[in-house]
N, CA and C atoms as a LAMMPS dump frame, in Angstrom:
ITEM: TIMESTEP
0
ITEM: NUMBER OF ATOMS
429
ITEM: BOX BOUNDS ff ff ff
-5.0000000000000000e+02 5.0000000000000000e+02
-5.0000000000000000e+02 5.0000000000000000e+02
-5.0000000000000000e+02 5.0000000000000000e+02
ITEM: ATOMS id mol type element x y z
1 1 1 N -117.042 78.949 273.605
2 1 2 C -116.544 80.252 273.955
3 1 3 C -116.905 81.297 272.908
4 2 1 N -116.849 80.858 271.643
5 2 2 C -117.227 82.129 270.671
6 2 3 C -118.721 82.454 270.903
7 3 1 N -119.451 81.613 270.79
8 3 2 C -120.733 81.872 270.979
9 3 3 C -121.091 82.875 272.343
10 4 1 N -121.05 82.726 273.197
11 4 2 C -121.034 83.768 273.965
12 4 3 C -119.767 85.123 274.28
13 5 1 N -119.009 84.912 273.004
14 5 2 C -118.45 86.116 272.855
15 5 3 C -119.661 86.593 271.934
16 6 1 N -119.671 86.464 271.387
17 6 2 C -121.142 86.917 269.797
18 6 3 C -121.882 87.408 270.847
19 7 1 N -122.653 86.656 271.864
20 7 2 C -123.874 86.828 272.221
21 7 3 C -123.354 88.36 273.146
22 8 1 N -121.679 88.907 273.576
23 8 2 C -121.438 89.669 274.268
24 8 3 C -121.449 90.608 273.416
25 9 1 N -121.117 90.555 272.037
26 9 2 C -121.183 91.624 271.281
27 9 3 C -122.539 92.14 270.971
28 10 1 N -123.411 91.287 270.678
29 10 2 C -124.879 91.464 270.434
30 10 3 C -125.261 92.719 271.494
31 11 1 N -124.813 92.041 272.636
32 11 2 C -125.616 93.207 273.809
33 11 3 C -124.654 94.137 273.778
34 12 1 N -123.655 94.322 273.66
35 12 2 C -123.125 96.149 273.391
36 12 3 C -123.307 97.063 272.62
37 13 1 N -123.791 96.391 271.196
38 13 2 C -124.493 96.907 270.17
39 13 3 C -125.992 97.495 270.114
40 14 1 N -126.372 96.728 271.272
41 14 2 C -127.795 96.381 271.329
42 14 3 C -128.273 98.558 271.809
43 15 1 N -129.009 98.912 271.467
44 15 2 C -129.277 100.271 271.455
45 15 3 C -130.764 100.386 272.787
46 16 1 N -130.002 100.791 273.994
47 16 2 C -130.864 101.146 274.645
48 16 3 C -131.975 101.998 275.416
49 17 1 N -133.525 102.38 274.997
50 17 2 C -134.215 103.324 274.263
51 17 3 C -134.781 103.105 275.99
52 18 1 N -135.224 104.431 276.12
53 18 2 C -135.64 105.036 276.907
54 18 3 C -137.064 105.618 276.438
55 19 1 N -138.118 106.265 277.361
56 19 2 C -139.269 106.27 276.907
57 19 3 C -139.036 107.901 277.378
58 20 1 N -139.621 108.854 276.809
59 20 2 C -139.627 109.979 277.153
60 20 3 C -140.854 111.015 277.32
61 21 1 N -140.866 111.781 278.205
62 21 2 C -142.013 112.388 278.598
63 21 3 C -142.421 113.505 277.623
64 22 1 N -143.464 114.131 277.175
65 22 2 C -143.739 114.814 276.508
66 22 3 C -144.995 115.245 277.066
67 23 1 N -145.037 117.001 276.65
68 23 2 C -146.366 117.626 276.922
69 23 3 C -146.241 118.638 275.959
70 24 1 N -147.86 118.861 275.624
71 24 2 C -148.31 119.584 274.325
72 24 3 C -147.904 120.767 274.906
73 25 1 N -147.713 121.954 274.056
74 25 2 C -147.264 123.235 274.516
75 25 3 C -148.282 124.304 273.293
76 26 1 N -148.814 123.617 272.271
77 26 2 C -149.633 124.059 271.073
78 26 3 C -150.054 122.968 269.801
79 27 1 N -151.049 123.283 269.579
80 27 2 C -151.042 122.031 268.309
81 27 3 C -152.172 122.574 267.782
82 28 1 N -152.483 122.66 266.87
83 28 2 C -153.32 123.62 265.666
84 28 3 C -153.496 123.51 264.293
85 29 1 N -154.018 124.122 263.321
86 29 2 C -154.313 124.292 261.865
87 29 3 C -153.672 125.368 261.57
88 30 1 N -153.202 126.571 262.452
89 30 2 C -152.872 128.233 261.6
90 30 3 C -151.195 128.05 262.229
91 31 1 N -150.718 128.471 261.496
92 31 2 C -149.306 128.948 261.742
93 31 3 C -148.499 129.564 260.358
94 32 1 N -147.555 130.801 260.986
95 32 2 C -147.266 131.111 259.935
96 32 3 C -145.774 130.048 258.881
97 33 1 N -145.785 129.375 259.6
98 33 2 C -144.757 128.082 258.834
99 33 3 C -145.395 127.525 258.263
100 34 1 N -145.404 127.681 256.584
101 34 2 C -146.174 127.215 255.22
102 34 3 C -145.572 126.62 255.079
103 35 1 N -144.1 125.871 255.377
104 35 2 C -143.894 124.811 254.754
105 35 3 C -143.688 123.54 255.587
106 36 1 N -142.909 122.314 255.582
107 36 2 C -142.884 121.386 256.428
108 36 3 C -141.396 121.837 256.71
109 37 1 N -141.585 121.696 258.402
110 37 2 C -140.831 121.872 259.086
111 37 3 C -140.75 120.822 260.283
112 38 1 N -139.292 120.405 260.703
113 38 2 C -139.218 119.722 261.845
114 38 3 C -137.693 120.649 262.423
115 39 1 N -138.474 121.233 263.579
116 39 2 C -138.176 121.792 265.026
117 39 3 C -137.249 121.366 266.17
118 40 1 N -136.341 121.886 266.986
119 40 2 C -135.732 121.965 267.943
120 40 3 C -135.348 122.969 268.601
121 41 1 N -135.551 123.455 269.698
122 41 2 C -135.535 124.795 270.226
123 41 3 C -134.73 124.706 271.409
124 42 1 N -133.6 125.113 271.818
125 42 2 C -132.992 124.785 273.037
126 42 3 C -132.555 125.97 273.316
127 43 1 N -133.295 127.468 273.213
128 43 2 C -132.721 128.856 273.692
129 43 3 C -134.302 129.796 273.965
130 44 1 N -134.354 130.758 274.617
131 44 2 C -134.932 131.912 274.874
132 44 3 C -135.188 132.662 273.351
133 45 1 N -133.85 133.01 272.995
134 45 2 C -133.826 133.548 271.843
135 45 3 C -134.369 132.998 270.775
136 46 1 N -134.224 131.463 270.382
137 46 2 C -134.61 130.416 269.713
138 46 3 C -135.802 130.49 269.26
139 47 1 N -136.412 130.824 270.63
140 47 2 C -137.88 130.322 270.792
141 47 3 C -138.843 131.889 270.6
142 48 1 N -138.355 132.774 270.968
143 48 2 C -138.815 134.221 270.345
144 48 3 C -138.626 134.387 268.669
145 49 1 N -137.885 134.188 268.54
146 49 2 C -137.364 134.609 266.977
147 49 3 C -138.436 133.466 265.884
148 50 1 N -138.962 132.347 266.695
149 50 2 C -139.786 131.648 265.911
150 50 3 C -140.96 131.519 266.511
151 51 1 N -141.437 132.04 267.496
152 51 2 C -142.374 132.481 267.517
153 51 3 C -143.247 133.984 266.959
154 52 1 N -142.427 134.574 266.425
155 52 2 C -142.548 135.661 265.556
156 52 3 C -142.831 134.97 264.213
157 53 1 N -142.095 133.783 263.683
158 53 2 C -142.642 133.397 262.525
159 53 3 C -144.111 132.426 262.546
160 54 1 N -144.237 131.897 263.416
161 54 2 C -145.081 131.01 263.838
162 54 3 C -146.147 131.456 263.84
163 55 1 N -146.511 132.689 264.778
164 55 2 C -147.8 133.456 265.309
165 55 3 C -148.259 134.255 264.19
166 56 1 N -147.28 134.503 262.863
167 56 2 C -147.355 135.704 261.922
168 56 3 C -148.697 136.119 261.765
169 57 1 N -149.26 134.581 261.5
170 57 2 C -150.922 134.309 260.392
171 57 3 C -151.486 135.11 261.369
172 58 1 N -152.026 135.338 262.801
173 58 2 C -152.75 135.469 263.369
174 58 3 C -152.763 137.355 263.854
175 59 1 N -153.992 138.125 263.548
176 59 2 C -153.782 139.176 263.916
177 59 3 C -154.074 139.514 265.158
178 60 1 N -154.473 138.421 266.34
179 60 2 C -154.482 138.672 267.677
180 60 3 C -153.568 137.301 268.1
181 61 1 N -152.33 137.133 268.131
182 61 2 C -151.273 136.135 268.682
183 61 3 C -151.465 135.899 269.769
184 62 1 N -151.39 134.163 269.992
185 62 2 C -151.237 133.821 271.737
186 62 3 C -150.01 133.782 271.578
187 63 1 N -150.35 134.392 272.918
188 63 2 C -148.642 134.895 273.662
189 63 3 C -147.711 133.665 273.625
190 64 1 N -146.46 133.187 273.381
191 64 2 C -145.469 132.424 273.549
192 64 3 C -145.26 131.28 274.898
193 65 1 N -145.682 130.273 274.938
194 65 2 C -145.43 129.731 275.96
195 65 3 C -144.74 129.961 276.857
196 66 1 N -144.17 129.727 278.295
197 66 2 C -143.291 129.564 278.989
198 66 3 C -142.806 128.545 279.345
199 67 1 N -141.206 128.352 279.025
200 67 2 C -140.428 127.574 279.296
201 67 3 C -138.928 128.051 279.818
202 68 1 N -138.998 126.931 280.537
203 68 2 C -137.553 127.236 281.235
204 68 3 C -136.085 126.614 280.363
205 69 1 N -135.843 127.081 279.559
206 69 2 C -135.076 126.413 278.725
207 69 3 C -133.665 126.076 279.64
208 70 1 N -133.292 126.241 280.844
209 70 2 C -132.419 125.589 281.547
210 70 3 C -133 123.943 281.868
211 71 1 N -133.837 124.058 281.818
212 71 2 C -134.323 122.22 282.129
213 71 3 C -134.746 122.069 280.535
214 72 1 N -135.668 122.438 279.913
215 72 2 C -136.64 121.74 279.165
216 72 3 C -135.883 122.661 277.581
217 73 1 N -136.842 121.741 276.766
218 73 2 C -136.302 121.74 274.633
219 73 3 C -138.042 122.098 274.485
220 74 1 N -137.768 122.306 273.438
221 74 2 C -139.259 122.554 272.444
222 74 3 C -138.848 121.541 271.213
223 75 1 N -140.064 120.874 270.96
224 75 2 C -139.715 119.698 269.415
225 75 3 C -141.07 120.096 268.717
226 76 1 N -140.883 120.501 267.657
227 76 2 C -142.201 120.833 266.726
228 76 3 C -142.491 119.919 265.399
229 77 1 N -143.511 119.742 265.036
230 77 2 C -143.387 119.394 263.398
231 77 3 C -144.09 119.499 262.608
232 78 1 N -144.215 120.889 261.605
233 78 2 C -145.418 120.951 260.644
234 78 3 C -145.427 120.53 259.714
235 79 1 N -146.773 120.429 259.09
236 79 2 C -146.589 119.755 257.802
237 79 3 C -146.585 120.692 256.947
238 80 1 N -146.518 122.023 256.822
239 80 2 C -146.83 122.934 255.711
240 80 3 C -148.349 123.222 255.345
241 81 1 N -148.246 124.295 254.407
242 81 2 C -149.661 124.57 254.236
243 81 3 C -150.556 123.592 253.264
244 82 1 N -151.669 123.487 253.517
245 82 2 C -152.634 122.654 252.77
246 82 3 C -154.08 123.278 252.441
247 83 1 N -154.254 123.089 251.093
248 83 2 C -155.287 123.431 250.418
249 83 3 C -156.699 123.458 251.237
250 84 1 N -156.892 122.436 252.48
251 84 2 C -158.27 122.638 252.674
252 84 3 C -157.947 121.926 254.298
253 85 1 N -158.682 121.898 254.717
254 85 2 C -158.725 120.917 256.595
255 85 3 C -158.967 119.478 256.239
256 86 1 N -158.971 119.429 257.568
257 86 2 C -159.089 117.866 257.653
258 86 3 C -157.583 117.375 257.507
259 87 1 N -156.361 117.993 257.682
260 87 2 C -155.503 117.622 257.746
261 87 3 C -154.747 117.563 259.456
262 88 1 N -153.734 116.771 260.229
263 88 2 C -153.548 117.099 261.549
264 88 3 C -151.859 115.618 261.216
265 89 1 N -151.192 116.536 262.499
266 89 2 C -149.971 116.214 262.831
267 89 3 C -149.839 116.459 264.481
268 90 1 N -149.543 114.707 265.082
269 90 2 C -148.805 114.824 266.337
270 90 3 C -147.787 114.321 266.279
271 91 1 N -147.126 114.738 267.623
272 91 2 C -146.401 113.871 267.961
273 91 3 C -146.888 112.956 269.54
274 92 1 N -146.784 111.431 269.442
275 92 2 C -147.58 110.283 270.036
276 92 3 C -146.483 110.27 270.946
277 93 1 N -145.475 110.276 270.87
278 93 2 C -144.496 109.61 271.54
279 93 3 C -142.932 109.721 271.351
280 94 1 N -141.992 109.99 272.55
281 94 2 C -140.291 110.31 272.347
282 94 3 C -139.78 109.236 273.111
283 95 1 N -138.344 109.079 272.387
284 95 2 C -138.102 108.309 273.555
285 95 3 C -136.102 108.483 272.869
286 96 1 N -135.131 107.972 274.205
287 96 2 C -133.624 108.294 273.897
288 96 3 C -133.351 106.809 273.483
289 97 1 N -132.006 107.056 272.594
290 97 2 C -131.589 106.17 272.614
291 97 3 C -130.261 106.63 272.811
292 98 1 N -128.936 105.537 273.203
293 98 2 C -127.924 106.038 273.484
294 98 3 C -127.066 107.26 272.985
295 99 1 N -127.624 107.229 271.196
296 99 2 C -127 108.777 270.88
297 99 3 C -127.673 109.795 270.265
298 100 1 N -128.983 109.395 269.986
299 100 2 C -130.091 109.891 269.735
300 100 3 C -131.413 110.165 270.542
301 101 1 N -132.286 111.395 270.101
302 101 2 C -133.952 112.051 270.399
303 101 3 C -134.355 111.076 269.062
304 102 1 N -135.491 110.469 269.537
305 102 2 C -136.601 109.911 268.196
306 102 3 C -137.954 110.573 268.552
307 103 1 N -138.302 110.928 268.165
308 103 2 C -139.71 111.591 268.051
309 103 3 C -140.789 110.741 266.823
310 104 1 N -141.846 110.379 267.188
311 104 2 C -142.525 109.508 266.411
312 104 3 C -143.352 110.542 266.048
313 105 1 N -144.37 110.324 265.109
314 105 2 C -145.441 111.216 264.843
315 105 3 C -146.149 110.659 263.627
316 106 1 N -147.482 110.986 263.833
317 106 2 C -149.044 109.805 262.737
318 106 3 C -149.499 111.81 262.57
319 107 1 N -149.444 111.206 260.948
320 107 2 C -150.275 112.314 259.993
321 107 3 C -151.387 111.554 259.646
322 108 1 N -152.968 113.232 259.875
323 108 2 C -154.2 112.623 259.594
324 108 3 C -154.015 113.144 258.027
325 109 1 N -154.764 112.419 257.366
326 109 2 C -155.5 113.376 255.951
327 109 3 C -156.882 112.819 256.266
328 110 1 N -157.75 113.862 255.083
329 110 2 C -158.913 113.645 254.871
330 110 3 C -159.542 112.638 253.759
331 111 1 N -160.469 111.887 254.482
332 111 2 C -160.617 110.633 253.316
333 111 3 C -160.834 111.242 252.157
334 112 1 N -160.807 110.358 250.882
335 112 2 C -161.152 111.262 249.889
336 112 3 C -162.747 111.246 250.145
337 113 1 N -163.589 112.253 249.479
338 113 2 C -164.674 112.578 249.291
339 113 3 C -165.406 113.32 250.326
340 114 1 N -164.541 113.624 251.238
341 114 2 C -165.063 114.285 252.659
342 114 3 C -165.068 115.435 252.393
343 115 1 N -166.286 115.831 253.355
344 115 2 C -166.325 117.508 253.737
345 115 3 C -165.791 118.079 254.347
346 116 1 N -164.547 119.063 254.097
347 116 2 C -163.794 119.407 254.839
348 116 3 C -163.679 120.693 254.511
349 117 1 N -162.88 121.546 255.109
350 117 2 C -163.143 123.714 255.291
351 117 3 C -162.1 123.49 254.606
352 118 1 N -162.71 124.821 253.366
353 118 2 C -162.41 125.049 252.236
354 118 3 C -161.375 125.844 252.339
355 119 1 N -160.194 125.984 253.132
356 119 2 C -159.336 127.086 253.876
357 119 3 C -158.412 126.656 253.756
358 120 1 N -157.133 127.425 253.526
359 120 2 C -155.961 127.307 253.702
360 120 3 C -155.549 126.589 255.339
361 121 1 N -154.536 125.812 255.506
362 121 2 C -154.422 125.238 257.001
363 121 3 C -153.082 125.261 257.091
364 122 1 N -152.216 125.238 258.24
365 122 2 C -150.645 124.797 258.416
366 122 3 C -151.21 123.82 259.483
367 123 1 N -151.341 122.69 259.493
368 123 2 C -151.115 121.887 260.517
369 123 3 C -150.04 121.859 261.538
370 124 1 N -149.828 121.254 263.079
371 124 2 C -148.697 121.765 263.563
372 124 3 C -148.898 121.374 264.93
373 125 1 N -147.553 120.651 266.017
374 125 2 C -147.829 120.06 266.94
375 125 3 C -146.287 120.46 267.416
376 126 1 N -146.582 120.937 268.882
377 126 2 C -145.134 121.44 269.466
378 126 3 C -144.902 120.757 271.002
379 127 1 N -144.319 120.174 271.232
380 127 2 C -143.991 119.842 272.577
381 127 3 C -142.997 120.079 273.335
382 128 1 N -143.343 120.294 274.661
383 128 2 C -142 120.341 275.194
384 128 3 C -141.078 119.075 276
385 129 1 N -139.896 118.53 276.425
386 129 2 C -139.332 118.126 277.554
387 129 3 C -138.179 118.332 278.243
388 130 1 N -138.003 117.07 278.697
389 130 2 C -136.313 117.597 279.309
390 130 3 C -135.455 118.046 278.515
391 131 1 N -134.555 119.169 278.544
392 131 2 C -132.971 119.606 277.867
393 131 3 C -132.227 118.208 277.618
394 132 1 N -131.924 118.376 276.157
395 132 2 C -130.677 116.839 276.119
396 132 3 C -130.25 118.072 275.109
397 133 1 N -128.678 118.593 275.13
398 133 2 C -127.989 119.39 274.6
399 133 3 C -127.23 118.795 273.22
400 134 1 N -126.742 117.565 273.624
401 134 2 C -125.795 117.062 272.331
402 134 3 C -126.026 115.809 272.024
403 135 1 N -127.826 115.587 271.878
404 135 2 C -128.112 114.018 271.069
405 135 3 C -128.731 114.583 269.649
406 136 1 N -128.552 113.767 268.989
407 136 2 C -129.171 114.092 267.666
408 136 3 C -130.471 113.943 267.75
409 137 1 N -131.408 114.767 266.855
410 137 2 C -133.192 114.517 267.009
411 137 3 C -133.411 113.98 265.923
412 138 1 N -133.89 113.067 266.1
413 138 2 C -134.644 112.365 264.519
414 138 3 C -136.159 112.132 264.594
415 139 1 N -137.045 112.357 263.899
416 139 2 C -138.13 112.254 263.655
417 139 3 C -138.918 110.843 262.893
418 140 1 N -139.437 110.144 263.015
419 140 2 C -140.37 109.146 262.363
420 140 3 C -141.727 108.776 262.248
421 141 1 N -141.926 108.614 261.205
422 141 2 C -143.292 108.416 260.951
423 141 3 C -143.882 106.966 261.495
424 142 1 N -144.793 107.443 262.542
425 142 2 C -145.818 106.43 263.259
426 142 3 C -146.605 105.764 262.835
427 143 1 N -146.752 104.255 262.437
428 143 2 C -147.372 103.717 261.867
429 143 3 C -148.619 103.016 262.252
C-alpha cells in the first residue's frame, strides 16, 4: 500500500508541460535596448511605450507590429549591445507548465578569429502567442 501511495504522490508533483506555439514578430542586430533584456508585454500601451525604446537606433522605424493583445503576449530577449556581429539570439521554443511560461533560447557568438562587421549590434528576438495573464515567465538557456 505505501508504495503506490509514493507512486500517487510522484504523479501529483509530477509538472505537466505543454508545448507552446510561437511566431517571430522581429528578430535582428539594431535595437535601441543596449542592454540585456528579457521581455513580456501583455498591453497596447506596453507595447508602444517600448517600442519607442526599441526602434530608437533607427532613423527610418518599422512600424510596430500588430497584435491583438486580447488573445495574444509579446516575449522578447536581448542580449545587449556588442562590440562587433556575428552575434544572434532566439527563441527555439515555449512551452506551460502548471504555474509557469518557459521560454528556451540558444545564443550564437562568433568563433574566435572570424570575420565579422566591425559595428556596434543589439541582438534581439521577439515573439508573439497566446495571452496567459497570471503564470510566471521564465527564460532558459537552450542547450
Amino acid at each position: 500500500m505505501a508504495s503506490s501511495s509514493l507512486a500517487m504522490d510522484q504523479e501529483k508533483t509530477r509538472k505537466v508541460e505543454t508545448r507552446l506555439s510561437i511566431d517571430t514578430i522581429a528578430k535582428g542586430n539594431r535595437s535601441g535596448v543596449r542592454e540585456p533584456l528579457q521581455l513580456v508585454i501583455r498591453t497596447q500601451d506596453e507595447r508602444n511605450a517600448f517600442w519607442k525604446r526599441h526602434s530608437f537606433i533607427d532613423t527610418n522605424p518599422a512600424l510596430a507590429p500588430i497584435i491583438d493583445f486580447e488573445r495574444e503576449m509579446v516575449v522578447g530577449i536581448f542580449l545587449g549591445e556588442k562590440h562587433t556581429g556575428g552575434y544572434e539570439v532566439e527563441i527555439v521554443r515555449a512551452e506551460r507548465s502548471d504555474s509557469a511560461l518557459y521560454f528556451y533560447y540558444r545564443e550564437k557568438s562568433p568563433p574566435p578569429g572570424a570575420i565579422v562587421t566591425q559595428a556596434l549590434t543589439q541582438p534581439f528576438h521577439l515573439v508573439k502567442l497566446a495571452k496567459y495573464e497570471n503564470l510566471q515567465v521564465i527564460f532558459r538557456r537552450d542547450s
